[in-house]
DOBA-833026 format. One record per residue (C-alpha): residue number from 1; y, z, x; residue in three letters. Coordinates in nm, 3 decimals. Layout:
<vodos>
    k       py       pz       px    r
  NUM        Y        Z        X  ALA
...
</vodos>
This chain:
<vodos>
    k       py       pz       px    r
    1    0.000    0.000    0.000  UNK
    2    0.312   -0.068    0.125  UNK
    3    0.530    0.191    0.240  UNK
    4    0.841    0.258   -0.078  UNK
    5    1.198    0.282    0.071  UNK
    6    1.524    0.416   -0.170  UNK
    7    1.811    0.229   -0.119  UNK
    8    2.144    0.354   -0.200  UNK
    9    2.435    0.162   -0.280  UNK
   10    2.702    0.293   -0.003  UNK
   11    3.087    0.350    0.031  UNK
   12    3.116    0.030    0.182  UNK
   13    2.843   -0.156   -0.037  UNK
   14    3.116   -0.047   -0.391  UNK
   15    3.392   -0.155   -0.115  UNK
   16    3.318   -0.452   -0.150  UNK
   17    3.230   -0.454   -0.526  UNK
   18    3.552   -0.378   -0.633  UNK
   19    3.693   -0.629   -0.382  UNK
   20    3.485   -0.911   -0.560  UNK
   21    3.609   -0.706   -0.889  UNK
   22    3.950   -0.766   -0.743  UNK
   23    3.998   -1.087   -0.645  UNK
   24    3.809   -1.270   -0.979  UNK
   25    4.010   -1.057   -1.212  UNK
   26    4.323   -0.969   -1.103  UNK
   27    4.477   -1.320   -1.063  UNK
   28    4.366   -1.409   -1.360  UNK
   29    4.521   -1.171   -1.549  UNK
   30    4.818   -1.140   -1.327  UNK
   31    4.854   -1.509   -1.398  UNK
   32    4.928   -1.454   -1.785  UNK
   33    5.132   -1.127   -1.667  UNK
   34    5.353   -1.352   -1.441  UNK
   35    5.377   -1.591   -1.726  UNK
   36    5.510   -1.332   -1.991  UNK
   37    5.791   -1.195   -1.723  UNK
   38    5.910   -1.532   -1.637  UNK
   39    5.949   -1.583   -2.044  UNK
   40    6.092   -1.262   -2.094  UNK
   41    6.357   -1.298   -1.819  UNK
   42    6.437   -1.691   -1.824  UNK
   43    6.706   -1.605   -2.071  UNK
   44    6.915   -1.458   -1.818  UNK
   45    6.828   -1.658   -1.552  UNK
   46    7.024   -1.912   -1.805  UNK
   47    7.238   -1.679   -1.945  UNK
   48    7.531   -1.842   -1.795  UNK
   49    7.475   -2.166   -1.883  UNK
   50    7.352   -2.158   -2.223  UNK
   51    7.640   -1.916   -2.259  UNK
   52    7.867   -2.198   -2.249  UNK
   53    7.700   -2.433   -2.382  UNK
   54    7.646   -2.259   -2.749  UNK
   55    7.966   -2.028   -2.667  UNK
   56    7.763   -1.709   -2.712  UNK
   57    7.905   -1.364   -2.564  UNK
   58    7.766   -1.071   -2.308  UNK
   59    7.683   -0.921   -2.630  UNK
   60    7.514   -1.166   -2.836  UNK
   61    7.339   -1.264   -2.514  UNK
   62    7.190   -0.920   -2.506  UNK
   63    7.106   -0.881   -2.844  UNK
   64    6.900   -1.238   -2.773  UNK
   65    6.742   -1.087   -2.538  UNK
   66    6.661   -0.773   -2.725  UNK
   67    6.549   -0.911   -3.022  UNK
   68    6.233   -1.008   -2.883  UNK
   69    6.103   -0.656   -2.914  UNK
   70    6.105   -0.633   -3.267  UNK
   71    5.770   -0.818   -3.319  UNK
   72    5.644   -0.728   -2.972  UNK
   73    5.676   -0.333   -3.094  UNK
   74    5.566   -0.390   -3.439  UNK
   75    5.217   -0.522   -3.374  UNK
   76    5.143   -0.408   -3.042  UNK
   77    4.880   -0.121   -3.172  UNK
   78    4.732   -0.407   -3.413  UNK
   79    4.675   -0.631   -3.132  UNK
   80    4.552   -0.412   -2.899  UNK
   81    4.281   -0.324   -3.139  UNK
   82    4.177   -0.675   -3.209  UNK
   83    4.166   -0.744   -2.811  UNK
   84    3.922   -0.438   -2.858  UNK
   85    3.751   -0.609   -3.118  UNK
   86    3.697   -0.941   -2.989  UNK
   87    3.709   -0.976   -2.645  UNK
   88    4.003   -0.968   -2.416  UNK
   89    3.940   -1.368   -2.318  UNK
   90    3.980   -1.474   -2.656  UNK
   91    4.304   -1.271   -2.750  UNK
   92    4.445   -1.297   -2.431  UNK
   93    4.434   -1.692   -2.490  UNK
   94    4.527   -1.710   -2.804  UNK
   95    4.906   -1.489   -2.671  UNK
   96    4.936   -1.745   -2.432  UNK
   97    4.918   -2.035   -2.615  UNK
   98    5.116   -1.927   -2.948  UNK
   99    5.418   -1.799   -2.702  UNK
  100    5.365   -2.068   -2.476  UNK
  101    5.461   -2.325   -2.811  UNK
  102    5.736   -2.111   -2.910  UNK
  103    5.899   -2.112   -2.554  UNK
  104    5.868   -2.512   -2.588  UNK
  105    6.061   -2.453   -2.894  UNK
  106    6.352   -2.249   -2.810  UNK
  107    6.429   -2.532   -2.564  UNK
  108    6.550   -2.686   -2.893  UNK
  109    6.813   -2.428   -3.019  UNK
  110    7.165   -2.551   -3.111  UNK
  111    7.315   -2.244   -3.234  UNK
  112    7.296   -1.845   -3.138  UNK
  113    7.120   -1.801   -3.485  UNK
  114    6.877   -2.057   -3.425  UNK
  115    6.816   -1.811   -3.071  UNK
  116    6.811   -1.511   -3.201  UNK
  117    6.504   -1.646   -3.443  UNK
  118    6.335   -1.777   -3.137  UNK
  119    6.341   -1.475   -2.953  UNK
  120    6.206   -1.284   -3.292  UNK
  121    5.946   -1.522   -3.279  UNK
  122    5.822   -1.525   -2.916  UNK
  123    5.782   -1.128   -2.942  UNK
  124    5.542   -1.106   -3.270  UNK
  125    5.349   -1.406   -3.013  UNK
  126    5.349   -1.194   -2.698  UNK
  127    5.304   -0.877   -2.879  UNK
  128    4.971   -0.699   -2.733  UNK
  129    4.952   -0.859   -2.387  UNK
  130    5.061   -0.582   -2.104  UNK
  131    4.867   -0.343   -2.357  UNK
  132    4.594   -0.548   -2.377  UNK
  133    4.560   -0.636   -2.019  UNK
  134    4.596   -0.247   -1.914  UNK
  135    4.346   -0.155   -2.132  UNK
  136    4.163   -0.418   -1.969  UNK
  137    4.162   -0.287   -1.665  UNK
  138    4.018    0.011   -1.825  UNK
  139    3.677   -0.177   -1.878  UNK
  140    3.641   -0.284   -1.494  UNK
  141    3.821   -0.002   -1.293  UNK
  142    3.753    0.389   -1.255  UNK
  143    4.003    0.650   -1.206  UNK
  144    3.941    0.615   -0.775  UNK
  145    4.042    0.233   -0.781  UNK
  146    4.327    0.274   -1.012  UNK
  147    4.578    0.358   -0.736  UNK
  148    4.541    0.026   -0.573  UNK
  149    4.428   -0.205   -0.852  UNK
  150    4.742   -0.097   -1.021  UNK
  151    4.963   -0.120   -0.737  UNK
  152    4.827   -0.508   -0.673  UNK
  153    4.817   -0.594   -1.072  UNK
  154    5.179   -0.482   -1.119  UNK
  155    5.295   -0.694   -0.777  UNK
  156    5.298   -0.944   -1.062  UNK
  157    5.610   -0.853   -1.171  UNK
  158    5.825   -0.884   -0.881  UNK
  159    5.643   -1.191   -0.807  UNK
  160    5.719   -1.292   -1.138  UNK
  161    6.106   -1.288   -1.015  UNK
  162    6.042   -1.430   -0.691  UNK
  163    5.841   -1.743   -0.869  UNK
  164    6.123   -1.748   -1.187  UNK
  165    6.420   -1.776   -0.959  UNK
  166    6.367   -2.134   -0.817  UNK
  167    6.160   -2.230   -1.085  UNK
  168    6.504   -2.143   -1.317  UNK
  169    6.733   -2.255   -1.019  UNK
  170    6.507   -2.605   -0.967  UNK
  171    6.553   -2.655   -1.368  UNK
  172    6.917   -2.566   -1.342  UNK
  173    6.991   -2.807   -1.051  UNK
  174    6.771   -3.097   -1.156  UNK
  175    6.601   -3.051   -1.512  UNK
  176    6.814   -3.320   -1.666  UNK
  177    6.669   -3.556   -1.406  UNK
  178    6.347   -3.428   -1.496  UNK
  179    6.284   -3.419   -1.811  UNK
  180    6.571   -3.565   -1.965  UNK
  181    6.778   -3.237   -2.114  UNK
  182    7.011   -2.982   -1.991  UNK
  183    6.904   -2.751   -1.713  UNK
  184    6.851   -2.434   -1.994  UNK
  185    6.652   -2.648   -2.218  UNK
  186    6.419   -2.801   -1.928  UNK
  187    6.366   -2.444   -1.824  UNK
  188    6.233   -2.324   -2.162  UNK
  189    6.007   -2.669   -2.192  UNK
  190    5.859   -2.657   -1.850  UNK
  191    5.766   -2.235   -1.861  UNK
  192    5.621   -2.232   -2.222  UNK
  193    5.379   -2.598   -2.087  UNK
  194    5.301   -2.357   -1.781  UNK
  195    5.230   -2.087   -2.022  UNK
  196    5.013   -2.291   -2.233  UNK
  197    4.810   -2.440   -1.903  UNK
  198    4.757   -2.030   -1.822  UNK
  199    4.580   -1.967   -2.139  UNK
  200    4.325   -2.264   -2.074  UNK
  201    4.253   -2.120   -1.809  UNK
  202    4.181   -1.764   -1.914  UNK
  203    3.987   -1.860   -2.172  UNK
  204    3.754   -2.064   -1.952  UNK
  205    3.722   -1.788   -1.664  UNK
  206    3.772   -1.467   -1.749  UNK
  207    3.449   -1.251   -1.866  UNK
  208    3.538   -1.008   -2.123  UNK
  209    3.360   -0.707   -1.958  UNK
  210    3.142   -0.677   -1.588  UNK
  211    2.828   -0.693   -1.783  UNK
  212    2.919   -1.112   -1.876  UNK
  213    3.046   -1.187   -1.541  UNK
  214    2.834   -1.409   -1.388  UNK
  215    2.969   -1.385   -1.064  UNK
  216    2.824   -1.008   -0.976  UNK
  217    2.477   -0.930   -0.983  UNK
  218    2.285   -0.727   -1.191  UNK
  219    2.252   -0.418   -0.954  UNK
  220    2.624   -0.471   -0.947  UNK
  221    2.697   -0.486   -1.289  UNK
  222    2.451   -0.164   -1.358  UNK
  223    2.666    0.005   -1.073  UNK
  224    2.978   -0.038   -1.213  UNK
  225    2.916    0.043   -1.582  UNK
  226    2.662    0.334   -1.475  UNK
  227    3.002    0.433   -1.286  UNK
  228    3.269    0.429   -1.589  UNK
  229    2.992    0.572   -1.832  UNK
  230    3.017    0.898   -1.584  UNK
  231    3.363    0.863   -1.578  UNK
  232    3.380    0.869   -1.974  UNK
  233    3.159    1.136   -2.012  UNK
  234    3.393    1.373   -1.791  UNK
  235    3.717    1.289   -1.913  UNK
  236    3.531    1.401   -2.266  UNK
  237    3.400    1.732   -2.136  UNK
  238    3.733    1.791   -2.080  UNK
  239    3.920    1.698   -2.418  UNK
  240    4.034    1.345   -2.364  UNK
  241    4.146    1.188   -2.666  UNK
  242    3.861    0.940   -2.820  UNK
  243    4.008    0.886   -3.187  UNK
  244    4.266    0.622   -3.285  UNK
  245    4.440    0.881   -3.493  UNK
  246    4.370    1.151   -3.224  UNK
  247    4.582    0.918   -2.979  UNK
  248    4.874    0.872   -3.244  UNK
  249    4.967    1.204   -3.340  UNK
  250    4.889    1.362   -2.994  UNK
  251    5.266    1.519   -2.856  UNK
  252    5.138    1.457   -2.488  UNK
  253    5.075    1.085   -2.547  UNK
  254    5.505    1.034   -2.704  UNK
  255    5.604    1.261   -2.414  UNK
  256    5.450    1.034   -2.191  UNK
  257    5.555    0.716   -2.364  UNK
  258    5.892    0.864   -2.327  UNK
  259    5.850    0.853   -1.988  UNK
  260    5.745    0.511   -1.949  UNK
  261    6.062    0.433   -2.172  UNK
  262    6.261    0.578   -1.920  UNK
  263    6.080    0.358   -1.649  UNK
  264    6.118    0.076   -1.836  UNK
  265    6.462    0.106   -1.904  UNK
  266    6.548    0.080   -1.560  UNK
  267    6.425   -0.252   -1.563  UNK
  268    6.482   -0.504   -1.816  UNK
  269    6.887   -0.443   -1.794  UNK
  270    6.860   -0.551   -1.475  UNK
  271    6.591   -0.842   -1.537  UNK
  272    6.833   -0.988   -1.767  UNK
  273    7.189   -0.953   -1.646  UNK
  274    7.142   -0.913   -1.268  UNK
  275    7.269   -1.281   -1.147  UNK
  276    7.522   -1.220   -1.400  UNK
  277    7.609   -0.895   -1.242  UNK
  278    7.624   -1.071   -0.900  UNK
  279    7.847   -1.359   -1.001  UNK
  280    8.090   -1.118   -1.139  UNK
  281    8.121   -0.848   -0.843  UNK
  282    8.160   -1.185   -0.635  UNK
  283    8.458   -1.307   -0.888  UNK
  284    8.694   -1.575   -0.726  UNK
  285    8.644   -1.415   -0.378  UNK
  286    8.301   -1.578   -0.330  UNK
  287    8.176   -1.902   -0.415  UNK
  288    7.871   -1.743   -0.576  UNK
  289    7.755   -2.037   -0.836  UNK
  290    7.515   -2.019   -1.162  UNK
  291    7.216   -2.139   -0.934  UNK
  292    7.296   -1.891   -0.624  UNK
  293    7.320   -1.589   -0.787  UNK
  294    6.969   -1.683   -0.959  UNK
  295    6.838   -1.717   -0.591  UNK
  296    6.962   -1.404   -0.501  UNK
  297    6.876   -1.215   -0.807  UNK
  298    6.492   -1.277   -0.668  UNK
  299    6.548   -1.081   -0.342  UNK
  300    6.517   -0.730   -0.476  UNK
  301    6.197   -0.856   -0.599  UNK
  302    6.062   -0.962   -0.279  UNK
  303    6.161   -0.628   -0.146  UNK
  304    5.967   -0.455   -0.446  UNK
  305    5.639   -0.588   -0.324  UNK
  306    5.633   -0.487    0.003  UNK
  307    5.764   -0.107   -0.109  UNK
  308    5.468   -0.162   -0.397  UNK
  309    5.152   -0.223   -0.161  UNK
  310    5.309    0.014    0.079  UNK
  311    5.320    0.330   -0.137  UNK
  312    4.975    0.242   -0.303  UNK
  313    4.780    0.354    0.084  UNK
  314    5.033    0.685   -0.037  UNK
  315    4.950    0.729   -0.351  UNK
  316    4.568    0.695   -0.285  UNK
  317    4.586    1.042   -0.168  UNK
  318    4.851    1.201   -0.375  UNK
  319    4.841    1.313   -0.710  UNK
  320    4.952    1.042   -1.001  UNK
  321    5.261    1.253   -1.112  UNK
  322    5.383    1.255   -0.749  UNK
  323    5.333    0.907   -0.691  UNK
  324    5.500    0.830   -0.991  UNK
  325    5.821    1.087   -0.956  UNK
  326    5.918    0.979   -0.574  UNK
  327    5.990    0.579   -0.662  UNK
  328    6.137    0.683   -1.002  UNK
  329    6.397    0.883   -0.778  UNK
  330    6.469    0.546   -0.546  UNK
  331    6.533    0.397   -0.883  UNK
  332    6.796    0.633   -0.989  UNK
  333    6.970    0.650   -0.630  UNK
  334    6.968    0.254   -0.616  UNK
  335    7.131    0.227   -0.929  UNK
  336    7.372    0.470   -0.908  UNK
  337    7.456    0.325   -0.509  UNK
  338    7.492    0.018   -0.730  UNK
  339    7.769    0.144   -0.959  UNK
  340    8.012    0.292   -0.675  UNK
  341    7.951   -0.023   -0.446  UNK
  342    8.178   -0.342   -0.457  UNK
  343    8.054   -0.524   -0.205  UNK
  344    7.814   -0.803   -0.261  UNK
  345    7.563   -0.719    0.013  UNK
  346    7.557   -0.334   -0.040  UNK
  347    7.514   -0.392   -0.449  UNK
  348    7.227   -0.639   -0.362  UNK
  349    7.076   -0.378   -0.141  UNK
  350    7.129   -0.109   -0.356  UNK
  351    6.898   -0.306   -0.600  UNK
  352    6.625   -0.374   -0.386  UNK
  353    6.610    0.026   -0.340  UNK
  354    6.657    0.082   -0.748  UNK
  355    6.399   -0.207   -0.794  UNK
  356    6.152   -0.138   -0.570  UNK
  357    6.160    0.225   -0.741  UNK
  358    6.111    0.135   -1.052  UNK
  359    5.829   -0.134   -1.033  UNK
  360    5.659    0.108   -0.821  UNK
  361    5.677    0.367   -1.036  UNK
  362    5.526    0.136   -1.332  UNK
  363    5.210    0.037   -1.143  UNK
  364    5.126    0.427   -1.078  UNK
  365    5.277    0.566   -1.417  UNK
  366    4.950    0.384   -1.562  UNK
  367    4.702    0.575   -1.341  UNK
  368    4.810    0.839   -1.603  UNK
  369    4.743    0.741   -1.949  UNK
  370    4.386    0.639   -1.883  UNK
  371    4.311    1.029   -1.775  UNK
  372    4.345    1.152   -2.135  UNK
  373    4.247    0.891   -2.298  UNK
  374    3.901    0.677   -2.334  UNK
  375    3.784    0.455   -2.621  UNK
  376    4.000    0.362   -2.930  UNK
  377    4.224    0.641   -2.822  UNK
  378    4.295    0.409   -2.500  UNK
  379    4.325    0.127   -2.672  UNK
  380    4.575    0.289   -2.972  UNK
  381    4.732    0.511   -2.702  UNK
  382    4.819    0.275   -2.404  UNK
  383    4.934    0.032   -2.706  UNK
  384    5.157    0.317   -2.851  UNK
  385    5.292    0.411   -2.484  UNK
  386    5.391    0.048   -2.439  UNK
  387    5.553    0.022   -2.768  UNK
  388    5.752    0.298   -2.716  UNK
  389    5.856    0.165   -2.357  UNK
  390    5.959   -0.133   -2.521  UNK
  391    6.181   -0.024   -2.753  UNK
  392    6.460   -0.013   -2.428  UNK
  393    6.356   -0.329   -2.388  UNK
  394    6.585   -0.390   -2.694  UNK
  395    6.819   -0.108   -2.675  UNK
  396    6.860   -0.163   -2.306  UNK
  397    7.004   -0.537   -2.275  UNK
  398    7.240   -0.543   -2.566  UNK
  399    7.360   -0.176   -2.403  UNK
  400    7.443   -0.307   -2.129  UNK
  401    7.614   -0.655   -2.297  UNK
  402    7.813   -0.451   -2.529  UNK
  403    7.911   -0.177   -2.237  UNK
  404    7.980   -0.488   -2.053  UNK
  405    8.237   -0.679   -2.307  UNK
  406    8.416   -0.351   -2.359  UNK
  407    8.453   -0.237   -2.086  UNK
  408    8.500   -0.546   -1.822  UNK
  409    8.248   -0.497   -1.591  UNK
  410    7.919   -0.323   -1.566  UNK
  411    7.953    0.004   -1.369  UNK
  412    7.929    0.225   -1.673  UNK
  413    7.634    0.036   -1.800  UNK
  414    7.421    0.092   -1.481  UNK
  415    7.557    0.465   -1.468  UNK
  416    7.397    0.492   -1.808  UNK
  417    7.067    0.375   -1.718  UNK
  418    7.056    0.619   -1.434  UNK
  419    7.103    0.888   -1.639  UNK
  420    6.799    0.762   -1.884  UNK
  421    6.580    0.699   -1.603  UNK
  422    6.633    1.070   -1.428  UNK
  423    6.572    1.188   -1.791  UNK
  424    6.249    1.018   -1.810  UNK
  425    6.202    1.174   -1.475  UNK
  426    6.226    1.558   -1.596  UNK
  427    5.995    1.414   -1.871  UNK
  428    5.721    1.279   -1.658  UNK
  429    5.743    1.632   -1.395  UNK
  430    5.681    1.838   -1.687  UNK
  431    5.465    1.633   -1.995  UNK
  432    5.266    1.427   -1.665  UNK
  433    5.232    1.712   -1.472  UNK
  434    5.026    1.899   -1.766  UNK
  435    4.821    1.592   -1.858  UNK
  436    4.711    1.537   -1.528  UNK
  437    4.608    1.847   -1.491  UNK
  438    4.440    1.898   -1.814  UNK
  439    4.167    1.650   -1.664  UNK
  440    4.140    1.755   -1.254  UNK
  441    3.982    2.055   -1.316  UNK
  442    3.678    1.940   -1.125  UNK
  443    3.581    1.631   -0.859  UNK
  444    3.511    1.340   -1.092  UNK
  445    3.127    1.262   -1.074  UNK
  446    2.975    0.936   -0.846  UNK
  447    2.716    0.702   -0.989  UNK
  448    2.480    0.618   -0.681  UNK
  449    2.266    0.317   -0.771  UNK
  450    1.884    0.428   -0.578  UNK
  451    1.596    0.140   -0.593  UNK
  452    1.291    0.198   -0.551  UNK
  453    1.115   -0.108   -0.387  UNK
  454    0.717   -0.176   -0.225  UNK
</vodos>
């Protein structure tokens, strides 16, 4: 007989697991991710121009921009619970393609009504997607991998601004030689054609869970899923919410969305009126055009990725609370360097610290939901979190518009959303601090996978 050996899958052996895990999935969905930035921001990368073209205001430009969170906040738990239901490669396609056609369409606008419907529009068809794709990372990575699958997943959004800048400058300069129409409208047709392109390809590569991906073998598979089951099983010994209703009414899940809020806040502001911003510190002084200040409203971006993946070897080995708290406290000191600067390089440098902050801050902040929640409470609670969140994605732009038109400038707009992002900070010190430690009470168990072969 021959002699029986036990193998055991090793460190290195789930190293490289979750590096295959890595590079198949997180492209993929980083792709859409990418996609749904780009859409959310090209309206003020042609703020400017479609400005003068349909003679709309600061204010009316925000509220544009705001709008789109209506249906995006409405039907973000709903969707979220049908990407539960049927698969995340179906319902991730089908947001794709239905914002992808109404992005085509807003290319078509001839009035700031016929806008502000568009934007309505595109956020009932985007609704569920960052929830959706968070909670997707649910199904593939345990609490240990979090820290750096977040920190690479959420790179998407600064990339999104470094890929968005000369896409929107390119369109700008020479979309009328393109396609035929002004630089604003070529902008809107090209994106939502990309966007629709993205969702083809989702939907033809990306398995809905690691037990239908072909590309990892079957002691793989039963490794990972043997691992998340453990994972599951502790977070409920220790009272993690499981029920849909559980996750609604639970006080620690709002406190925390009203953290992320805060988070978010410091963002889209910026996202949408930061070239702006830039062409009006530079004034007549500078000859800072429509198309340069777009360019250089993609540095802070570039400087967000490099703080990002940085600060994830950190955060590894910190706590999530602390590696959230530290880059929300960059974002407050950037912005408020920001509003007492007025000097073009210092106010662009003062948002790469700011930005940086608070993109790094997003990527850890969702290490935390995840450790009080598992089943439909994760998918109702990360859904309700993000809904929350998104609410400043309404409030925050037409804030910062109307501050802007009444006041002449926007120094008292980013002094306000300093103030609501070191708010959101006391939040997250307190409200994170107890969820976190509601769940670390002991080291979180290890699936080893042992075969037994003759």
């Amino acid at each position: 007989m021959a002699e029986v050996t036990a193998l055991t899958k090793t460190d290195d052996d789930m190293r490289r697991v979750w590096r295959k895990v890595g590079i198949r999935i997180i492209p993929l969905i980083g792709l859409a991710y990418v996609m749904s930035y780009i859409d959310r921001a090209n309206l003020g990368y042609v703020a400017q121009s479609l400005g003068k073209s349909l003679g709309i205001t600061a204010g009316q430009m925000g509220l544009a921009s705001g709008l789109f969170f209506i249906g995006y906040i409405l039907v973000e738990i709903p969707s979220n619970m049908m990407l539960r239901r049927f698969g995340a490669r179906k319902w991730i396609t089908r947001i794709l393609v239905s914002w992808g056609i109404v992005t085509m369409g807003t290319a078509a606008v001839q009035s700031v009504g016929q806008l502000y419907v568009m934007r309505i529009l595109l956020g009932f068809a985007e609704a569920g997607l960052a929830a959706g794709i968070l909670l997707y990372m649910t199904f593939w990575f345990p609490r240990r991998q979090r820290a750096w699958a977040m920190s690479v997943f959420f790179i998407m959004i600064p990339l999104s601004g470094i890929v968005g800048s000369p896409l929107a400058a390119a369109m700008l300069s020479w979309g009328q030689q393109l396609t035929g129409y002004a630089g604003w409208r070529s902008l809107f047709l090209v994106e939502g054609l990309f966007t629709v392109v993205s969702g083809i390809l989702i939907y033809s590569l990306l398995p809905d869970r690691p037990a239908g991906a072909t590309w990892l073998t079957p002691r793989e598979k039963d490794a990972i899923q043997r691992q998340l089951a453990l994972e599951a099983a502790h977070q409920n010994a220790h009272g993690a919410l499981t029920g849909v209703r559980q996750a609604l009414s639970s006080g620690r899940v709002w406190m925390l969305a009203l953290a992320f809020f805060a988070i978010v806040f410091g963002l889209y502001p910026i996202a949408f009126f930061l070239p702006t911003m830039i062409t009006t510190l530079a004034g007549s002084a500078s000859a800072v055009s429509d198309v340069s200040s777009v360019l250089l409203a993609g540095i802070p971006s570039a400087i967000a990725i490099v703080a990002m993946l940085a600060w994830a070897r950190v955060a590894a080995r910190r706590s999530v609370v602390f590696s959230t708290a530290i880059p929300m406290a960059f974002g407050v000191v950037g912005l408020l360097l920001a509003t007492f600067t007025h000097h073009d390089v210092l106010f662009i440098a003062a948002f790469c610290v700011s930005v940086s902050g608070v993109y790094t801050a997003m990527a850890q902040f969702w290490r935390l939901p995840p450790l009080c929640l598992t089943g439909a409470a994760a998918a109702s609670g990360i859904a309700l979190i993000n809904s929350v969140s998104n609410v400043s994605g309404f409030v925050g732009p037409y804030m910062t518009g109307a501050i802007a038109d009444a006041t002449g400038d926007f120094t008292y707009a980013l002094l306000v959303i300093a103030l609501i992002l070191a708010a959101g900070l006391v939040i997250l010190l307190t409200a994170g601090r107890k969820a976190e430690q509601a769940t670390a009470q002991e080291p979180l168990p290890q699936a080893h996978e042992t075969e037994k072969i003759g």
